[in-house]
C-alpha positions in Angstrom: 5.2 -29.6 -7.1 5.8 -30.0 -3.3 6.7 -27.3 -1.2 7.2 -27.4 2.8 7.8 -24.8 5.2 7.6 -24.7 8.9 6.2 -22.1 10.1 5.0 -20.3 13.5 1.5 -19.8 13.7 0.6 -16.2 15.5 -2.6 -16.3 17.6 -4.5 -15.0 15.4 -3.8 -18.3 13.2 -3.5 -16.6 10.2 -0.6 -17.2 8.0 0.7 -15.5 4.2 2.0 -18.2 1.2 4.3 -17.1 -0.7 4.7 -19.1 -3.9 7.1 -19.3 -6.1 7.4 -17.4 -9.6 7.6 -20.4 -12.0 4.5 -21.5 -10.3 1.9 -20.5 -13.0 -1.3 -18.6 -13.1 -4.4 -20.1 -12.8 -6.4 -22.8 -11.0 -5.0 -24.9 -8.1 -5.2 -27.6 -5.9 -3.4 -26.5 -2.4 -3.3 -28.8 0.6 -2.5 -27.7 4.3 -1.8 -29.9 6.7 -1.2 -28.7 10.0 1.3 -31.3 12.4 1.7 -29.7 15.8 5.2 -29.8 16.3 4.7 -30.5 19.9 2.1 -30.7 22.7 1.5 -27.6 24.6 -0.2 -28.5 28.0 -3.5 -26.8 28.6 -3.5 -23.5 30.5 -5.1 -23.0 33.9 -6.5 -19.3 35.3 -3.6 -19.3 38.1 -1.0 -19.4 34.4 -3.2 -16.2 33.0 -3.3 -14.4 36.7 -1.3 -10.8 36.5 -1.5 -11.1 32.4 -3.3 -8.1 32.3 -1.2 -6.0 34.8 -1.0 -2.6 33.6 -3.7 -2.6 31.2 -6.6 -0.6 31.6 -9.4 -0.6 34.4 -12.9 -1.1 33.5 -13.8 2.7 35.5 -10.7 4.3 32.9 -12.8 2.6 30.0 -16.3 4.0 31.2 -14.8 7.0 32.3 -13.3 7.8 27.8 -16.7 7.0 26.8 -19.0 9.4 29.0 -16.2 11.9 27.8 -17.0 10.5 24.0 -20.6 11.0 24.6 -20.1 14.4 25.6 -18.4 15.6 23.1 -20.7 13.6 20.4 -24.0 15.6 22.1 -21.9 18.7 21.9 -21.1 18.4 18.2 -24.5 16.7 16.8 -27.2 17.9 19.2 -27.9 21.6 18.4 -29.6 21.9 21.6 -26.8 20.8 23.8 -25.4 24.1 24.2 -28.8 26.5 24.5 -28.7 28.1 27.8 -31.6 27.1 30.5 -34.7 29.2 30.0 
């Protein structure tokens, strides 16, 4: 049995078969080849510049886990909240 599909590939490059229901149960030789359907020219940094606009900042980032951390001391460390002798 033969069966083709084209199929877009996601960037994660993982892809789900389907196979068909008369197909039996059991042990099976599968074969994937993969035939680009055309060339994609290499990218450059000036094509990924302003990709990220929008996203967060590094300081935002560093900024969620000192507030993470704080709130992990407050829950787990019993001595967090003693008052100064």
């Amino acid at each position: 049995m033969t069966i083709e599909q084209t199929v877009e590939i996601p960037v994660t490059r993982r892809i789900f078969l389907d196979l068909p229901q008369n197909l039996p149960p059991g042990k099976a030789r599968i074969e994937v080849r993969v035939i680009p359907a055309a060339e994609v020219p290499p990218l450059s940094l000036m094509d990924l510049y302003g990709s990220c606009a929008g996203e967060d900042t590094l300081e935002a980032y560093f900024e969620r886990k000192r507030a993470d951390k704080m709130l992990e001391a407050e829950r787990f460390n019993p001595r967090f909240n003693e008052p100064d002798a």
